[in-house]
N, C-alpha and C positions, 0 to 999 in steps of 0.2 A: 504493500500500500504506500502510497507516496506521503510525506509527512504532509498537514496542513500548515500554510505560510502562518509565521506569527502572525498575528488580529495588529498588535503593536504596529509594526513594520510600514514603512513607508513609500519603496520603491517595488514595482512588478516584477515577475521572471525576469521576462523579457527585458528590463533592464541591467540584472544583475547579470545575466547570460551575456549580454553586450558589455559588459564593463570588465568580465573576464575573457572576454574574447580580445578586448584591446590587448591584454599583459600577454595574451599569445602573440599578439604578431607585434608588440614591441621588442618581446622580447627574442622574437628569430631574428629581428634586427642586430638589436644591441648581441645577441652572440654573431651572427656574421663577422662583425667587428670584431668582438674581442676576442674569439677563435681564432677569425683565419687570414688576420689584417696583414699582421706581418709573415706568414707564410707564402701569401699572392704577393706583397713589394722584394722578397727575396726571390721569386722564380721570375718576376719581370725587369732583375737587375739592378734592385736600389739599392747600393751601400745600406748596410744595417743599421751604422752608426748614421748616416746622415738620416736615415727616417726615423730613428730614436730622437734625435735633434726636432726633426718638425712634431712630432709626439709631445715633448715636454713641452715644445711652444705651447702648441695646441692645448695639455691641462694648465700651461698659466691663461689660456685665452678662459677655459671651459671654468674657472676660481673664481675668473672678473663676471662671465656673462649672466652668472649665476644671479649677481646684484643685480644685476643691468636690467636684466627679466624679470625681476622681483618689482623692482620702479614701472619702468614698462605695463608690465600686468596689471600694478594695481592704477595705472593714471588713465591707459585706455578703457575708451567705453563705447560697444556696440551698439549702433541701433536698434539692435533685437533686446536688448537690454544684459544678453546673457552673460556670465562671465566669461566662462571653463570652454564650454559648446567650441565658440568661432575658436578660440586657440589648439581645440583637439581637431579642427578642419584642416586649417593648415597642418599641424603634426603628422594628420593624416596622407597628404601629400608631397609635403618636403621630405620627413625623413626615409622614408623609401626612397625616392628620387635622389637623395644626395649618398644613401647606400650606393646604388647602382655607380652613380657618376666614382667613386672611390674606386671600385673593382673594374670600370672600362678604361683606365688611363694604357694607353697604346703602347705596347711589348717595342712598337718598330721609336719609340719614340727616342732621345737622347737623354740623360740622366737628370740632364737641369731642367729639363721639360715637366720630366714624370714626377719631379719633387717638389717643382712647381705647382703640378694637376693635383699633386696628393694633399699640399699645403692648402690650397683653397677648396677642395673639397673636404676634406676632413676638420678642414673649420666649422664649412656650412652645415657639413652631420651633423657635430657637437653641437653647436646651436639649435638644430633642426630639434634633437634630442631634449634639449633643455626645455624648449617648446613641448616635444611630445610626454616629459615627463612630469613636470610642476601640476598643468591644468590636470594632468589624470588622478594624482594624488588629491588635488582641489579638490574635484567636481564632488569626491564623497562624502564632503563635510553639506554639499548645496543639494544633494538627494536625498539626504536623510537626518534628519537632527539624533534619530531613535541610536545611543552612543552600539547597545548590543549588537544593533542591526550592520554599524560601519564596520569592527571588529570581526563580526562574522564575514562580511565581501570581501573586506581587507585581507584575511587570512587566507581564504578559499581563491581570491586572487591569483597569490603565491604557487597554487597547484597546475592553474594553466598557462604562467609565465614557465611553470621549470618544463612545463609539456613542448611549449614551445621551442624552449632551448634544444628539447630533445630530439626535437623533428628536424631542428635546423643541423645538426648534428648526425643525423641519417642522411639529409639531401644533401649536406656536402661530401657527406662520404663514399655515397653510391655512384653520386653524378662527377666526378672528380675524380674517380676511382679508374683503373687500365677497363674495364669492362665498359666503362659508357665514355669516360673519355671527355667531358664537358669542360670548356673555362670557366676560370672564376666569374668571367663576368656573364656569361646565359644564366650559370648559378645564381649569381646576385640576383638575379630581374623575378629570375622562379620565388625565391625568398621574399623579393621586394612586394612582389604582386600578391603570393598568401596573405605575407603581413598586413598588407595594406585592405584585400580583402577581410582580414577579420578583426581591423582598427577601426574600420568606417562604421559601424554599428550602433556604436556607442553616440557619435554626432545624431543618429536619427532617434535611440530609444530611450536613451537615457534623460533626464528631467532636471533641472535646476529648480529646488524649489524653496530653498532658505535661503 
């Protein structure tokens, strides 16, 4: 028998199904990256140490944006009135698109090219990311005041964020693998497109309502 939803409780399934569907495909994102970031700029010929170098830039950029976003989020304000919503739209679009853009930097390219291509897009991820990650934290204090109710999403979250990782972790292994033979970068877009397929949910079913 399926349990009845607490009487308490404030938000639908079908919200809470869309809010655990974002931490799936954020987080085959965010492992793409932290798995296989530097295994792809070593088979495409970047010095180690010089992408370790645009890497530290990059978490001193990802220390500052963290403010920046915090100012930003709280002074803008949407015509729709909403907070969270229009910044998990964008999330929704940018950080898949700036995954892919990382993992297509051109093998035929010169070294100062690719460290270039890696430098501004690995900036635009981080930031993408800082987008994708603040409002989604937010939005559960704006669906729910009931403290049980955020605790229980909050946690149950965690079980299809590590699913996520898990899958992402199968398709790079299979598709990358001598038997199928793929690049990183068709991988990435396959990645890109789940994630982003089951981040978009959450903009249409999920509710601001504190």
């Amino acid at each position: 028998m399926t349990k009845p939803q607490n009487p308490l409780w404030q938000t639908s399934k079908t919200e809470r199904k869309s809010y655990y569907s974002y931490f799936f495909g954020q987080n085959m994102i965010y492992h793409m990256i932290a798995g296989y970031l530097t295994t792809f700029l070593l088979l495409i010929g970047v010095n180690p140490v010089k992408s370790a170098i645009v890497m530290l830039i990059v978490k001193v950029w990802d220390a500052v944006n963290d403010a920046i976003f915090g100012v930003v989020f709280d002074k803008i304000k949407f015509k729709s009135n909403q907070k969270y919503i229009p910044w998990l739209k964008i999330a929704c679009a940018l950080t898949p698109a700036s995954t892919i853009a990382i993992f297509v930097i051109p093998n035929a390219a010169s070294e100062t090219v690719k460290l270039i291509w890696f430098a501004l897009a690995y900036i635009v991820w981080d930031t993408a990311y800082t987008i994708c990650d603040v409002p989604a934290f937010g939005i559960i204090t704006s669906m729910t005041s009931n403290i049980e109710e955020r605790n229980t999403i909050l946690s149950l979250k965690g079980i299809t964020a590590g699913v996520g990782m898990a899958l992402t972790t199968v398709l790079v292994t299979v598709l990358i693998g001598e038997n199928v033979g793929m690049g990183y970068g068709p991988v990435s877009v396959i990645v890109a497109v789940i994630a982003m397929a089951t981040m978009l949910p959450v903009c249409k079913n999920c509710k601001e309502r504190n």
